[in-house]
N, C-alpha and C positions, 0 to 999 in steps of 0.2 A: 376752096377753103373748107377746113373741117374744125369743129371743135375736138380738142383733145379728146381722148376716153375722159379724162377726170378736167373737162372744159370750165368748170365754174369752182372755186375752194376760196380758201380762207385762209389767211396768216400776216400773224401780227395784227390785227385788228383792219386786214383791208380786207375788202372782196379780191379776188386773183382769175383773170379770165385767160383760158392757153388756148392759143390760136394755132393752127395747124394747117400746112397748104399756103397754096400763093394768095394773097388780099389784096386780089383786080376788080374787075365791074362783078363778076358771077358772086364775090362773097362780101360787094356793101353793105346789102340788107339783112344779109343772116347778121352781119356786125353790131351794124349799129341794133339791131332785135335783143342780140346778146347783153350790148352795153343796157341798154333797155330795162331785158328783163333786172339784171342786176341791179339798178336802181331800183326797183320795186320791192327789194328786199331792207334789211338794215341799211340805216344811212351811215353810208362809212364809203370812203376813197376805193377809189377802183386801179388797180394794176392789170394792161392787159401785157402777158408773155406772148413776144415775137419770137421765143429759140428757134422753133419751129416753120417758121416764117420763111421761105427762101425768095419770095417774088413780092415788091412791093409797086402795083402801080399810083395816079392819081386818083384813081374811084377808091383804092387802100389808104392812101390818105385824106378822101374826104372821107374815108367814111368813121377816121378814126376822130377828126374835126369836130363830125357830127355826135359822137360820141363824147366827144368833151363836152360838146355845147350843154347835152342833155343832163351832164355830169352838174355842170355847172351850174344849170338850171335848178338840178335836184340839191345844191349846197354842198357838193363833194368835189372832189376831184379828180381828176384821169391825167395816167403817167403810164408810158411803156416801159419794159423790162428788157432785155437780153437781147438787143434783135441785132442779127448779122449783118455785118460786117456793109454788104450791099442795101439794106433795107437802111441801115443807120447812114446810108450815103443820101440814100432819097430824103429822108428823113430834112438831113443837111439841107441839102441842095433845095428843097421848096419849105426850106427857110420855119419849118414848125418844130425841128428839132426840141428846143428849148421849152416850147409849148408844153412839151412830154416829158420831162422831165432831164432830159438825156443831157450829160455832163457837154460844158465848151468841148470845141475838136480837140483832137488830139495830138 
């Protein structure tokens, strides 16, 4: 997992983090760092983008977990954006969908 060229932005009044590559056990920690550093900036809600995202395992969702936690911690929020079709299945399937923002199925 990579952070996009333009990995951390702004819009609409959130932070925007775009993730890039599979989010398995190799790219927990860079995540949750990311989610991290982002809170250390203005306190405002976090969007991270999954377009990018083709591989999602359970180290990819804990680490998006631990990410919220911290989120939450800091008084904000964390909600995923766009993420395909397969990643929006895991999503489902270990039942945090909702967590994230991501609309009932479909």
């Amino acid at each position: 997992m990579t952070l996009a060229p333009d990995g951390l932005g702004e819009a609409r009044g959130v932070t925007v983090i775009y993730l890039e590559g599979d989010l398995d056990m190799g790219a927990e920690e860079r995540v949750v760092a990311e989610i991290e550093a982002a809170l250390a900036g203005p306190r405002r809600d976090i969007v991270v983008d999954l377009s990018a995202v083709p591989f999602l395992d359970s180290s990819g969702v804990r680490a998006l977990l631990r990410g919220r936690e911290a989120a939450r911690r800091g008084g904000v929020g964390l909600r995923v954006r766009n993420p395909r079709r397969i990643v929006e299945e895991v999503l489902r399937i270990t039942g945090v969908a909702l967590l994230f923002g991501l609309p009932e199925a479909r």
